[in-house]
C-alpha positions as CSV (number, residue, x, y, z in Angstrom):
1,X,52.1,34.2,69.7
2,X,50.8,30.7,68.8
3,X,51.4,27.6,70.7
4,X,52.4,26.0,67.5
5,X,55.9,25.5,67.1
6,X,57.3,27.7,63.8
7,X,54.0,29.2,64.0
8,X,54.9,32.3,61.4
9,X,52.7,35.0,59.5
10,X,55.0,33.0,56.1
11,X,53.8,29.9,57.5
12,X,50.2,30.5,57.9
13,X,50.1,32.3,54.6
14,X,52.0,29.0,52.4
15,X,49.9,26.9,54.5
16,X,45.9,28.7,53.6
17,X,47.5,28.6,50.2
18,X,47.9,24.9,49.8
19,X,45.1,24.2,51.9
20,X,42.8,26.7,49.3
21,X,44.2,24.5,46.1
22,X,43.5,21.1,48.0
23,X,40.0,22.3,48.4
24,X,39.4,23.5,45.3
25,X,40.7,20.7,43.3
26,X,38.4,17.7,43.5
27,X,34.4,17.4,44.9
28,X,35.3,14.3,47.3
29,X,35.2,16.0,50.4
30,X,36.4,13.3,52.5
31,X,39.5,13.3,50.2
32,X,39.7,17.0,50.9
33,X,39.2,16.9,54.2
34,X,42.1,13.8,54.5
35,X,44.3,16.1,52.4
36,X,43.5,18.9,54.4
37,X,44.5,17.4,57.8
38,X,48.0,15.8,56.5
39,X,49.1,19.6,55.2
40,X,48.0,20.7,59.0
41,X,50.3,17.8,60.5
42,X,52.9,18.4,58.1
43,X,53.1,22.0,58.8
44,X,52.1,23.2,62.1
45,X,53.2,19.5,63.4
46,X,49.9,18.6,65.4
47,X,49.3,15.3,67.0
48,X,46.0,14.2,65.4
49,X,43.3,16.0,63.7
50,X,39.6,15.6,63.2
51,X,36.8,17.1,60.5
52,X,33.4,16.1,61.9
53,X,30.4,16.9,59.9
54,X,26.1,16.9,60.8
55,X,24.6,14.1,58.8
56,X,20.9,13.9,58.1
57,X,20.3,12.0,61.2
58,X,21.9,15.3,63.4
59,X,24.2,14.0,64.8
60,X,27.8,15.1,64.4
61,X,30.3,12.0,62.7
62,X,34.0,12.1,62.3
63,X,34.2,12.1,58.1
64,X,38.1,12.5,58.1
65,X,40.7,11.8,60.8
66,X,44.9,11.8,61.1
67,X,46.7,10.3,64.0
68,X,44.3,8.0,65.0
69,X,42.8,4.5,63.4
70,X,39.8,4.1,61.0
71,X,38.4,1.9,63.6
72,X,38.7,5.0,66.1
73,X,37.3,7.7,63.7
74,X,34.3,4.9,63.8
75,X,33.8,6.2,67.2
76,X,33.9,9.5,67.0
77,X,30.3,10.3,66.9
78,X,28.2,13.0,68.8
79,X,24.9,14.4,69.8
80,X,24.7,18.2,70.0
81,X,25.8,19.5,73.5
82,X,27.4,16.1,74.0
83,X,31.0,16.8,75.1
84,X,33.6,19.5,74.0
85,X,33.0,18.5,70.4
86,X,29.1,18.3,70.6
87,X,28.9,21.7,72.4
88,X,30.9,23.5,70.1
89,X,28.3,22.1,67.3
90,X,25.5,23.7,69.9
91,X,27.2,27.5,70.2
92,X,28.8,27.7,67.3
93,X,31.9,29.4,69.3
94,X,35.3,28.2,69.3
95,X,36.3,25.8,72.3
96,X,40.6,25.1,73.6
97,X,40.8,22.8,76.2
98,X,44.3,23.4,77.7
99,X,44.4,19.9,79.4
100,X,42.1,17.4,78.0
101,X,42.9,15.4,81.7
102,X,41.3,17.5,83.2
103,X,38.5,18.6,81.7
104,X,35.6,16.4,83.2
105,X,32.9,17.4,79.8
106,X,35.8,15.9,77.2
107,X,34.9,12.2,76.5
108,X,37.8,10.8,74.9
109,X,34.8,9.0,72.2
110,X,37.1,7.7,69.9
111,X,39.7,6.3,72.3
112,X,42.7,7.4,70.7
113,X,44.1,9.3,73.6
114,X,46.3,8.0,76.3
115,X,45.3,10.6,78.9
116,X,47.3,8.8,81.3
117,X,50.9,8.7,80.9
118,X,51.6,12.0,82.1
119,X,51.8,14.3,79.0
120,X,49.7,17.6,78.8
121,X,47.6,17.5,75.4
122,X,45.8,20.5,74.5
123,X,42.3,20.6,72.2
124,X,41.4,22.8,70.3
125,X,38.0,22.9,68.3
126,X,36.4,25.4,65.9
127,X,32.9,25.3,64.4
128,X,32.8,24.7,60.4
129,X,29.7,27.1,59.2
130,X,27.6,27.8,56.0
131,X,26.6,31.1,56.9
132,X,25.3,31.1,60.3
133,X,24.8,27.4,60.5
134,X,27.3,25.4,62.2
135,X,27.3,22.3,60.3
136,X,30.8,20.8,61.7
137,X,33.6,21.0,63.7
138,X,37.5,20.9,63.2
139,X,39.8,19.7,65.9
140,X,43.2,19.2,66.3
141,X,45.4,17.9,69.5
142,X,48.7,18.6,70.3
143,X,51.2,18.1,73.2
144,X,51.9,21.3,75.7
145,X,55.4,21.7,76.8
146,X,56.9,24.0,79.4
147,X,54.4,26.5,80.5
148,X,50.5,27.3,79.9
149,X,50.4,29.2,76.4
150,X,47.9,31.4,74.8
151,X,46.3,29.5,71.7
152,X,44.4,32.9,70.7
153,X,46.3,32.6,67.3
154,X,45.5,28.8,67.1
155,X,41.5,29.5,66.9
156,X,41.7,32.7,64.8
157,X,44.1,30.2,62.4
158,X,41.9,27.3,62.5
159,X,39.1,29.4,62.3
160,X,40.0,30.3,58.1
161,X,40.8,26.8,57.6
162,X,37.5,26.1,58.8
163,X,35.8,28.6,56.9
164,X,37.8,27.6,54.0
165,X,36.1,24.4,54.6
166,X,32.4,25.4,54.9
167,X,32.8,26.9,52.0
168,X,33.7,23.9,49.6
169,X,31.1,22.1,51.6
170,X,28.5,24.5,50.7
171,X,29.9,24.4,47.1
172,X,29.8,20.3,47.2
173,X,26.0,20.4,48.4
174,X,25.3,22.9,45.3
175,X,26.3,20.5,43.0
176,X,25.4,17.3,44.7
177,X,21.7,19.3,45.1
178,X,22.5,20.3,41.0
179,X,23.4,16.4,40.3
180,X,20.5,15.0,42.0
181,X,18.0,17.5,40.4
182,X,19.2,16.7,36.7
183,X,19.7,12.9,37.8
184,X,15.6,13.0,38.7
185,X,14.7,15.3,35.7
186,X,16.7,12.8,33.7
187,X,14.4,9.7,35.2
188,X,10.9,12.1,34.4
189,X,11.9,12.5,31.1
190,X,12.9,8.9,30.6
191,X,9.2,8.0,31.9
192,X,7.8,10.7,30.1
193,X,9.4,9.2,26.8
194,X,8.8,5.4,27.4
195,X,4.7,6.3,28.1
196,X,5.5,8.6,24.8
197,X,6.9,5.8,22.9
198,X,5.0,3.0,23.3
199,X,2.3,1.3,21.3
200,X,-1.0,0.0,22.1
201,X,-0.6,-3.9,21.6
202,X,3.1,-3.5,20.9
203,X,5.2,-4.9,23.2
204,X,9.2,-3.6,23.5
205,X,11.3,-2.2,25.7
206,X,14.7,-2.8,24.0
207,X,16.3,0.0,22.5
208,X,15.8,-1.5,18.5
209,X,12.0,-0.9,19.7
210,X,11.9,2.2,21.7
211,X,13.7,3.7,17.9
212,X,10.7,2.0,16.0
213,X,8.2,3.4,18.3
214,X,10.2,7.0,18.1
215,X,9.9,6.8,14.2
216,X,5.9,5.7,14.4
217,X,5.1,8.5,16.2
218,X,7.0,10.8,14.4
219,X,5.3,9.7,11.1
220,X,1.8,9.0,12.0
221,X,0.6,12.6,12.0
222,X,1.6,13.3,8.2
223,X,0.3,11.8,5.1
224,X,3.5,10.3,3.7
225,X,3.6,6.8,2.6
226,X,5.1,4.6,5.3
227,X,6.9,1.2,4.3
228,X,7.3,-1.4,7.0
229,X,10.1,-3.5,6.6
230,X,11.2,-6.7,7.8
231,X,10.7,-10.2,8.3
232,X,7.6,-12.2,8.3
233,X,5.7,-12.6,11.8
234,X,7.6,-9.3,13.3
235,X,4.1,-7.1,13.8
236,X,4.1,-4.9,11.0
237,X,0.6,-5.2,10.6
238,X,0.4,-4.6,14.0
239,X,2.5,-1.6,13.3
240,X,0.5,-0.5,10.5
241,X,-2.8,0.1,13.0
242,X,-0.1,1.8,15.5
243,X,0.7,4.5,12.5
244,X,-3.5,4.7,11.9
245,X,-4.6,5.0,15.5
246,X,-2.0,7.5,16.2
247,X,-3.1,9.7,13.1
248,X,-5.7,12.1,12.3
249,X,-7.4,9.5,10.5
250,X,-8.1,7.4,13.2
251,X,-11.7,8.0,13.4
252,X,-12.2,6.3,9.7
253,X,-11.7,3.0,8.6
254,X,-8.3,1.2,8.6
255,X,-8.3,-1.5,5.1
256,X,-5.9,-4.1,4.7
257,X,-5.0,-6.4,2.1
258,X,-2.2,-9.1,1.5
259,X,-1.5,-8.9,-2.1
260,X,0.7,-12.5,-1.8
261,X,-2.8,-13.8,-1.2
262,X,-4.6,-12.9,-4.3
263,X,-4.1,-13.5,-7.9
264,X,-3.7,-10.4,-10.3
265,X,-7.4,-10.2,-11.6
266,X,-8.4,-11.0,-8.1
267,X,-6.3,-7.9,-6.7
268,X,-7.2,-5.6,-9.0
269,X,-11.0,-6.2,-8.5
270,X,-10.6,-6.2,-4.6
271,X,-8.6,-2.8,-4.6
272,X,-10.2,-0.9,-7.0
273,X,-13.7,-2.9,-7.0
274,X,-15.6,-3.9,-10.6
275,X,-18.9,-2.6,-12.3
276,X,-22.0,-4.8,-12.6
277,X,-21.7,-7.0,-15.2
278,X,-17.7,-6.5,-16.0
279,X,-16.6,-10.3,-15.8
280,X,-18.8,-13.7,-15.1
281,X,-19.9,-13.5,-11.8
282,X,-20.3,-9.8,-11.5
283,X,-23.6,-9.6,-10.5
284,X,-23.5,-6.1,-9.4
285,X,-21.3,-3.3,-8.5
286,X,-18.6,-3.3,-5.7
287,X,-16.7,-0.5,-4.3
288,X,-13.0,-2.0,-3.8
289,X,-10.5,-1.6,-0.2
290,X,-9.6,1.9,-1.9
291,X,-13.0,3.2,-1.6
292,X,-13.4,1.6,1.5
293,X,-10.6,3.4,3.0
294,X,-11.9,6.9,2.0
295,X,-10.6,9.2,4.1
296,X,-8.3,6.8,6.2
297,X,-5.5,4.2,5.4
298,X,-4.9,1.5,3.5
299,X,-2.9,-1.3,4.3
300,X,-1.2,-3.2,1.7
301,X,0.8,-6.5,3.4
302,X,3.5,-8.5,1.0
303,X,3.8,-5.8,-1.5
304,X,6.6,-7.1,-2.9
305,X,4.7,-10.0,-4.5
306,X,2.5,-8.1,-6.8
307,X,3.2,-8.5,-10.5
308,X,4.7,-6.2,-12.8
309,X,1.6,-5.5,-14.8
310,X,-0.4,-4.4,-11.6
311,X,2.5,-2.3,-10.5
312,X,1.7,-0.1,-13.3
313,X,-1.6,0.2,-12.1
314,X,-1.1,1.5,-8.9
315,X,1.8,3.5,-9.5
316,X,-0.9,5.5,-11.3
317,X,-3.2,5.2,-8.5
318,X,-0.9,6.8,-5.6
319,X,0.3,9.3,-8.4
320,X,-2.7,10.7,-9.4
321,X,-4.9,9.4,-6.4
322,X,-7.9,8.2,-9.0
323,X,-8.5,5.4,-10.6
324,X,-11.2,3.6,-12.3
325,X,-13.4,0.2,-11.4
326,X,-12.9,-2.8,-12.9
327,X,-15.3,-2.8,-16.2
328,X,-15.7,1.2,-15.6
329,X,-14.5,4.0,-17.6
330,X,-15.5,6.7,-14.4
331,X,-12.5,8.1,-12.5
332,X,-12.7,7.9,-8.7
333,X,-10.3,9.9,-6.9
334,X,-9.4,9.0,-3.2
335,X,-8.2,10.4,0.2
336,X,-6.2,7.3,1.5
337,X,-3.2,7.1,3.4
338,X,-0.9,4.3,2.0
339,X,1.0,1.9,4.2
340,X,2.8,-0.7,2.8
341,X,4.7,-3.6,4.4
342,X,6.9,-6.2,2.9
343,X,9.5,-9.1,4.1
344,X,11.6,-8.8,0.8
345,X,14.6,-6.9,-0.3
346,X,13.2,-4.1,-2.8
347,X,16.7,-2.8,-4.0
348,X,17.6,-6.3,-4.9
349,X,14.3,-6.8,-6.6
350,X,14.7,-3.1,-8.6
351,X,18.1,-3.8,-9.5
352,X,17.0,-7.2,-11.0
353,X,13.8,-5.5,-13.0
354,X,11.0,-7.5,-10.5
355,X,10.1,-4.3,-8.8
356,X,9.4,-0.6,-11.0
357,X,11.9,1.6,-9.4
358,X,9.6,4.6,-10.0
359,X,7.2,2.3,-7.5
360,X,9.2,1.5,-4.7
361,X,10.5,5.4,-4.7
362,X,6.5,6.2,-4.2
363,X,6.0,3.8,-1.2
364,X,9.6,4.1,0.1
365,X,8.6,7.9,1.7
366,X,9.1,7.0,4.7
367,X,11.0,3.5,5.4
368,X,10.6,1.9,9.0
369,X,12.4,-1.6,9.5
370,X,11.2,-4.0,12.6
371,X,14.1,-5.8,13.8
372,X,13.7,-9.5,14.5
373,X,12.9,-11.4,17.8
374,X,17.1,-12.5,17.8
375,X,17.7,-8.9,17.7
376,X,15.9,-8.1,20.7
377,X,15.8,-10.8,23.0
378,X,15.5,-8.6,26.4
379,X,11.9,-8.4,24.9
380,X,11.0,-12.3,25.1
381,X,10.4,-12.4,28.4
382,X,7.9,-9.3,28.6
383,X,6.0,-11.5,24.8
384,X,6.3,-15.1,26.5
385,X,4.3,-13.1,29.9
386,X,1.9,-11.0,27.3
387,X,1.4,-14.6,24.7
388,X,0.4,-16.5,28.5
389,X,-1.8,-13.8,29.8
390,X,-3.7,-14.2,26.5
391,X,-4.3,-18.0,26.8
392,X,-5.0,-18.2,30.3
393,X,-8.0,-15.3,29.9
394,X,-9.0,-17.0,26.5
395,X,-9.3,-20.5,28.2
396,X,-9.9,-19.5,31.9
397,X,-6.5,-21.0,32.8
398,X,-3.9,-20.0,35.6
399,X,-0.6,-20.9,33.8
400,X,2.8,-19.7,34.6
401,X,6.2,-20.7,33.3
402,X,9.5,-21.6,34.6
403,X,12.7,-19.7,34.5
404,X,14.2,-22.2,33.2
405,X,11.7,-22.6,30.0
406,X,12.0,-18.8,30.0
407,X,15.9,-19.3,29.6
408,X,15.5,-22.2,26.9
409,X,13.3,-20.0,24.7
410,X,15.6,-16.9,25.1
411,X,18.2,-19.2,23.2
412,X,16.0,-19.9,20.4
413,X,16.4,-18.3,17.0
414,X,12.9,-17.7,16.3
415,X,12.8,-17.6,12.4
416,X,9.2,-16.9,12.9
417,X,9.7,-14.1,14.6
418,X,6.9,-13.0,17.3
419,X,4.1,-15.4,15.1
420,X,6.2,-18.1,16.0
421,X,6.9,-16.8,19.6
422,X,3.4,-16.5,20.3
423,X,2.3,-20.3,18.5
424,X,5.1,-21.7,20.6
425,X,3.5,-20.5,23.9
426,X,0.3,-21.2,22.7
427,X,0.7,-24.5,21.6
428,X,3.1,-25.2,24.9
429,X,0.8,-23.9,27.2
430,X,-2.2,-26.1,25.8
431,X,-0.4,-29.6,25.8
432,X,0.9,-29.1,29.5
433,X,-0.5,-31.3,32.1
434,X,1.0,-29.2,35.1
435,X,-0.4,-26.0,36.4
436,X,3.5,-24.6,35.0
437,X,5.4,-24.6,32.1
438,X,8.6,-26.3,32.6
439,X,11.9,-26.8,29.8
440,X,10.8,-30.4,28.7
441,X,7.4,-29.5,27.9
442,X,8.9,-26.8,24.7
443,X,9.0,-28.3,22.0
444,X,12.5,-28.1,20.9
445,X,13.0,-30.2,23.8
446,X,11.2,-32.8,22.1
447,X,12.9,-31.6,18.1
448,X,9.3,-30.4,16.8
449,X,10.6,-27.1,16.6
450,X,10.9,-25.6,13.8
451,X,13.9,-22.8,14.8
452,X,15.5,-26.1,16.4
453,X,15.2,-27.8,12.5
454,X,17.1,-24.2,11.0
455,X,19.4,-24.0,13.7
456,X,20.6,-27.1,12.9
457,X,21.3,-26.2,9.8
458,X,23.0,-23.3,10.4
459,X,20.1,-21.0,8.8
460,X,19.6,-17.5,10.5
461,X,17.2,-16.3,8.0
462,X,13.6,-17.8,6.8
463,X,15.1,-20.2,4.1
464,X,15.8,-24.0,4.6
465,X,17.4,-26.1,2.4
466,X,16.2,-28.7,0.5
467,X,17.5,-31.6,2.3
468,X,14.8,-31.5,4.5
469,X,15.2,-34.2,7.8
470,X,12.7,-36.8,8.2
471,X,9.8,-36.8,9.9
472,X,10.2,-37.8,13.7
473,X,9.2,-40.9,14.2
474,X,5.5,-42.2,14.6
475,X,4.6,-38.8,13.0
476,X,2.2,-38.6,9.8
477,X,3.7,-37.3,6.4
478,X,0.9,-34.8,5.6
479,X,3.1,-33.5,2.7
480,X,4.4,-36.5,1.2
481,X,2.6,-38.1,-1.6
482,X,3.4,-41.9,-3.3
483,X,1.7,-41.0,-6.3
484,X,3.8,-38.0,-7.3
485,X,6.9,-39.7,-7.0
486,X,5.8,-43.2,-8.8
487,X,5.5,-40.5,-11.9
488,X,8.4,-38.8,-11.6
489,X,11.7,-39.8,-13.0
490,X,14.7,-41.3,-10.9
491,X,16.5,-38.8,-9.0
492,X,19.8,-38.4,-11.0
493,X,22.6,-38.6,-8.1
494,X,25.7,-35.9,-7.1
495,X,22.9,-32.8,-7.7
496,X,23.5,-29.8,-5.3
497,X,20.5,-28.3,-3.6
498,X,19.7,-25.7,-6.0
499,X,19.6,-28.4,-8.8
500,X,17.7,-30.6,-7.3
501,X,15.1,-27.9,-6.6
502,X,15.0,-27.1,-10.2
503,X,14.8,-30.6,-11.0
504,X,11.4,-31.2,-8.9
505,X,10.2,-28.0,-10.7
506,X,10.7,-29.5,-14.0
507,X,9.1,-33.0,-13.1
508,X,5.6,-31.5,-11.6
509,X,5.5,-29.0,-14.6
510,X,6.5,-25.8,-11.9
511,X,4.0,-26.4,-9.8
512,X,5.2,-25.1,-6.7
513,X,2.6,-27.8,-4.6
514,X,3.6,-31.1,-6.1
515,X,6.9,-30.3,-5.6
516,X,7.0,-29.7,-2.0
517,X,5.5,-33.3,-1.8
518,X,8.4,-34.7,-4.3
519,X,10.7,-33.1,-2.3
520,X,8.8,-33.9,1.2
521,X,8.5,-30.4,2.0
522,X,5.8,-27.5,2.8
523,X,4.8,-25.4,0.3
524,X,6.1,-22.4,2.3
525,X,9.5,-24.3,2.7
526,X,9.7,-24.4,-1.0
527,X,9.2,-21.2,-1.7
528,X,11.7,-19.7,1.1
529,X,14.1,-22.4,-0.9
530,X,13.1,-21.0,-4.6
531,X,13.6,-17.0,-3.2
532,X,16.7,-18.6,-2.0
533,X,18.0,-19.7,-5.2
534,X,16.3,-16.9,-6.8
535,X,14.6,-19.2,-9.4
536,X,11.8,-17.6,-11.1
537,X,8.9,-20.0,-11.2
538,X,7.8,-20.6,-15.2
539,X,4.5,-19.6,-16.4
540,X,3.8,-22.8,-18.2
């Protein structure tokens, strides 16, 4: 018979039962374990109950406890061999300890018990195992009336709710041990991809870069065109090398040209080179930047700015991969991977006849886009570091920066993208009279910063209207010119921006210089404001 009180073959049955679905229903085994205890106390109505598990240290700590206080169960820690609890965690064998009074090796650690006042309480304590380890012990306590009893059935009870209990346990290790292996292959992989994706020179950790350095190494190997998109001063020439050096062609030569930079004769003679004698001043034959590149890649920066005419031309150069010098009639074919990188939108520029669609379907093979600085600010901080590394080895400097000039920058638009970063830092870090940069040394602290001018105007993108602020104070008026404006004709009032744009045009006879200075502007401002407006500058 069991001491327990209603202690039944139907009870012990309904109660493994419940116990089994408490265990099996969640993997916090101290919730378990809690759970596990109150369906003991409800139903074999013990005083207080105890699940003590080893931790790493060894030692044996109360995880879950009924009938007692949290602060208590904080107590209930043991050595192995230490008192009835530790020794059971020794042997590995069921202890009962009929009268815990009396029993000079139980220690009473937690405190709960009023041994005391009179009232028998019996212990009794089996060992929770994982095969033939012991790695915990439940206990329970309960008050003895009337005569000694035989708690034979007690132990052999406890004894399958304790094995019950090993056995989630066991199960909770497996997948902790499962978790923690996938958590760690998870971390290796994550390393293994960031040293993967990353660029020599490039600088990004934000996700919009980790994708653009996942798509460069995914193209380089291949011959396909690339196109490098975005806006002006966010690396793609940078990029463009990135694509080279990770290719097969790395070992020959990497050519670049800027098409904006060049007129149309000028172009065509530098890509595809001229014969002796073709135009005044050929004084003797050239190879052009697609010899050059022979067997490697050739970069082609603002491609969007070519003119129509030479678009025909090299649409028949990346078609048929020949062409023919300047003043020649010999066909030269090529091996030359094409990258080509612009700051425009091409679909707008096809759909409005400024672009051959058959050309931008050649170059747009594959189509990589570099976000801008605004887009990835959690990158700044790694540039600003990367930009003041660079000056202080350049100028034998020991620089650093503030948090605080760190935060102001990380606010700034940065319409120039990473150029404009990087001439910030540069420009900061040479006019500071302290060994650190601090907020009031920026300057759009002191409003000669250009982002600060566009923000102020509400501009996100590289335009600026033609309103243009005056100069600060006490500064020179480099662009400004009294002799354009004594020829030009008053300024007829009430004109909107895009009027009075075309307006300046018309009085310096479209040229795109002496307008800037009618207007007080830069020539780059001017012609952000004519893309703008999309006014198409006359060929007078």
């Amino acid at each position: 018979m069991g001491a327990f009180p209603g202690h039944e073959a139907g009870i012990e049955l309904a109660t493994i039962y419940e116990i089994s679905k408490i265990l099996s229903s969640s993997l916090d085994l101290n919730k378990t374990a809690r759970d596990v205890l109150g369906v003991l106390s409800s139903h074999l109505k013990m005083r207080r109950g105890m699940v003590s598990l080893v931790q790493p240290s060894g030692d044996l700590h109360v995880v879950e406890a009924t009938g007692m206080s949290a602060e208590a169960a904080q107590r209930g820690r043991f050595r192995k061999g230490e008192g009835i609890t530790g020794k059971i965690l020794g042997t590995g064998v069921p202890m009962v300890v009929p009268d815990v009074a009396k029993e000079p090796l139980f220690l009473n650690r937690t405190g709960s018990r009023s041994l005391g006042e009179g009232r028998v309480v019996a212990f009794i304590g089996v060992p929770i195992k994982q095969g033939r380890s012991t790695i915990g012990v439940l206990s329970v306590d309960r008050e003895v009336d009337g005569a000694p009893m035989n708690f034979e059935a007690d132990v052999r009870f406890l004894a399958m709710i304790a094995n019950l209990i090993g056995q989630t346990a066991r199960l909770h290790q497996n997948v902790a041990a499962e978790r923690e292996e996938l958590m760690q292959r998870q971390q290796r992989l994550q390393k293994e991809l960031q040293g993967k994706y990353s660029l020599d020179n490039v600088i990004g950790r934000s996700k919009r870069m980790q994708e653009v350095f996942s798509e460069v190494h995914q193209a380089s190997p291949g011959k396909s065109t690339v196109l490098l998109r975005g806006e002006s001063g966010t690396g793609k020439e940078v990029i463009a090398r990135s694509i080279h050096y990770l290719s097969p062609r790395k070992d020959a030569p990497f050519i670049k040209v800027n098409c904006a930079a060049l007129s149309e004769t000028l172009l065509e003679s530098e890509l595809f080179g001229h014969e002796k004698g073709s135009f005044t001043g050929a004084t003797q034959e050239r190879k052009g930047r697609f010899e050059m590149a022979q067997g490697g890649t050739l970069f082609l920066d603002e491609l969007g700015e070519i003119s129509a005419s030479f678009q025909t031309k090299l649409l028949r150069v990346l078609q048929e991969r020949e062409f023919e010098r300047v003043g020649g009639n010999k066909s030269i074919k090529v091996d030359v991977r094409l990258i080509a990188a612009t700051n425009r939108n091409m679909e707008e520029d096809v759909a409005k006849g400024t672009f051959r669609a058959d050309l931008y379907y050649r170059v747009n093979v594959v189509s990589i886009f570099l976000p801008p600085l605004r887009e990835r600010r959690e990158d700044i901080p790694l540039l600003i570091a990367h930009f003041l590394d660079k000056f202080n080895k350049d100028n034998a400097r020991k620089l650093s920066i503030s948090p605080e000039a760190v935060d102001v920058m990380l606010k700034c638009n940065w319409p120039g993208n990473v150029r404009e970063l990087e001439n910030c830092v540069e420009r900061t870090a040479t006019m500071t009279r302290t060994s650190t940069i601090q907020d009031v040394d920026l300057p759009c602290q002191q409003n000669k910063c250009f982002s600060q001018v566009l923000q102020h105007y509400g501009q996100v993108q590289q335009t600026i209207p033609i309103a243009m602020i005056a100069p600060a104070p006490g500064m020179p008026e480099p662009y400004g010119s009294d002799s354009d404006e004594a020829h030009a004709e008053a300024e007829p009032a009430n004109m909107g921006e895009r009027e009075r744009l075309v307006w300046a045009m018309e009085q310096c006879g479209w040229v795109q210089a002496k307008a800037a200075r009618l207007l007080n502007l830069t020539p780059r401002q001017i012609g952000y404001a004519l893309s703008k407006y999309n006014i198409e500058v006359k060929r007078l």
